[in-house]
C-alpha positions in Angstrom: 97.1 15.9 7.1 95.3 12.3 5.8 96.0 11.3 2.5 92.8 10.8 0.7 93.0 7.7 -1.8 91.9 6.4 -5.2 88.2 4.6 -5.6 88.3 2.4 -8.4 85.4 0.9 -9.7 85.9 -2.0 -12.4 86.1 -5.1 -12.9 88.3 -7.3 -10.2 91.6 -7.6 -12.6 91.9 -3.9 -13.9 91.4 -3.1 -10.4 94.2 -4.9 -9.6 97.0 -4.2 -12.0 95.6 0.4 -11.4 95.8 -0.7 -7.3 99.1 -1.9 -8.2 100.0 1.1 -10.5 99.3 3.3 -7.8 101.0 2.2 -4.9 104.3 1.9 -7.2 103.4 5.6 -6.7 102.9 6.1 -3.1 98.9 6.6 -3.2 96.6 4.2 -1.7 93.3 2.6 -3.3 90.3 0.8 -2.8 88.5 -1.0 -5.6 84.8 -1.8 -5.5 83.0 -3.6 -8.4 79.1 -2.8 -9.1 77.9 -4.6 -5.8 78.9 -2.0 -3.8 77.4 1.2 -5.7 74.1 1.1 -3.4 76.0 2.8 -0.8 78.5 4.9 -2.7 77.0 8.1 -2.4 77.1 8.2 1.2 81.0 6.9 1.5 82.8 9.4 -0.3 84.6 11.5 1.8 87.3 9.3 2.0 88.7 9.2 -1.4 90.1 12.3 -3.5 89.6 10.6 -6.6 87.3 8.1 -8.6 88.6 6.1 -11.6 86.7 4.1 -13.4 86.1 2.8 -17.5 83.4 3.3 -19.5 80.8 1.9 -19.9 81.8 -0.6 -17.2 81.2 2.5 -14.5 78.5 4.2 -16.3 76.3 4.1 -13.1 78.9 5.9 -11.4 78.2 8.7 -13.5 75.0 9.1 -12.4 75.7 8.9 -8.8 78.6 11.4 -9.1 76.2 14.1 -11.0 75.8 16.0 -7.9 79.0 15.2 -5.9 82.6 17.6 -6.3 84.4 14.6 -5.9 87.0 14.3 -9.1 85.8 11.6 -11.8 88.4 10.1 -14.0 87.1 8.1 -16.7 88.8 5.6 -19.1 87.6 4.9 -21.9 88.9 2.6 -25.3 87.3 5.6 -27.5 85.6 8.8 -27.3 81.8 9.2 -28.2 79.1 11.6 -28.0 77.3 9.8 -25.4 80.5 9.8 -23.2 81.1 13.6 -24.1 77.5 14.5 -23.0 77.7 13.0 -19.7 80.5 13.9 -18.9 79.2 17.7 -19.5 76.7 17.1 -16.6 79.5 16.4 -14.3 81.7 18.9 -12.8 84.6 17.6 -12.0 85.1 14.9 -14.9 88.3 14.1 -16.7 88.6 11.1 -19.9 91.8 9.2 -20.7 91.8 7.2 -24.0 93.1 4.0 -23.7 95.8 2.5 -24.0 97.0 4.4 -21.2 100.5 6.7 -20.4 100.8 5.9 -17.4 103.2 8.8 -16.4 100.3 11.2 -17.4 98.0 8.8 -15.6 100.5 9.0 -12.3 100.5 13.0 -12.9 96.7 13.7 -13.6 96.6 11.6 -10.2 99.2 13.1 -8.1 98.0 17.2 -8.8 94.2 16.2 -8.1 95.2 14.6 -4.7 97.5 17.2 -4.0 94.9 19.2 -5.3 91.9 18.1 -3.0 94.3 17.7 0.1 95.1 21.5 0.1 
């Protein structure tokens, strides 16, 4: 059984230190700033997870609308725009920053286990 991994998309240095984060951990990642979104959609089979801030990744929102791919968004506050679009997709979770990191290593770990099984 592959091990799927963990799409990042953010800016170059926070996608460094969660890359970092998460192979302390054992999971793999792959970071991708805006540039790369174009082809997103059609290179997602992959990953198990996507994490990204908001509203750094707010176009990833959009392009994840339709997909069942888990979205894990991170966010320095909650708002009502962020609430409503996270409604529209299905398989969205928000973390407030600062983070925990344990439950940031958990909520990672049993949605790759998760979408592995």
């Amino acid at each position: 059984m592959s091990r799927k991994k963990v799409l990042i998309i953010d800016e170059n240095g926070f996608c460094r230190v969660c890359s970092a984060l998460l192979a302390l951990n054992g999971f793999g990642s792959e970071c991708l700033q805006d540039a790369g979104l174009i082809d997103l959609a059609d290179n997602l089979e992959a990953f198990g997870l996507v994490v990204t801030s908001y509203p750094y990744g707010a176009q990833v929102l959009e392009i994840l609308k339709e997909s069942e791919l888990p979205l894990l968004v991170l966010s320095d506050s909650l708002s009502d725009t962020l609430l409503s679009r996270l409604k529209k997709i299905r398989n969205s979770c928000c973390m407030v920053k600062p983070l925990d990191y344990d439950k940031f290593n958990s909520f990672v770990r049993q949605t790759l286990t998760e979408v592995t099984n």
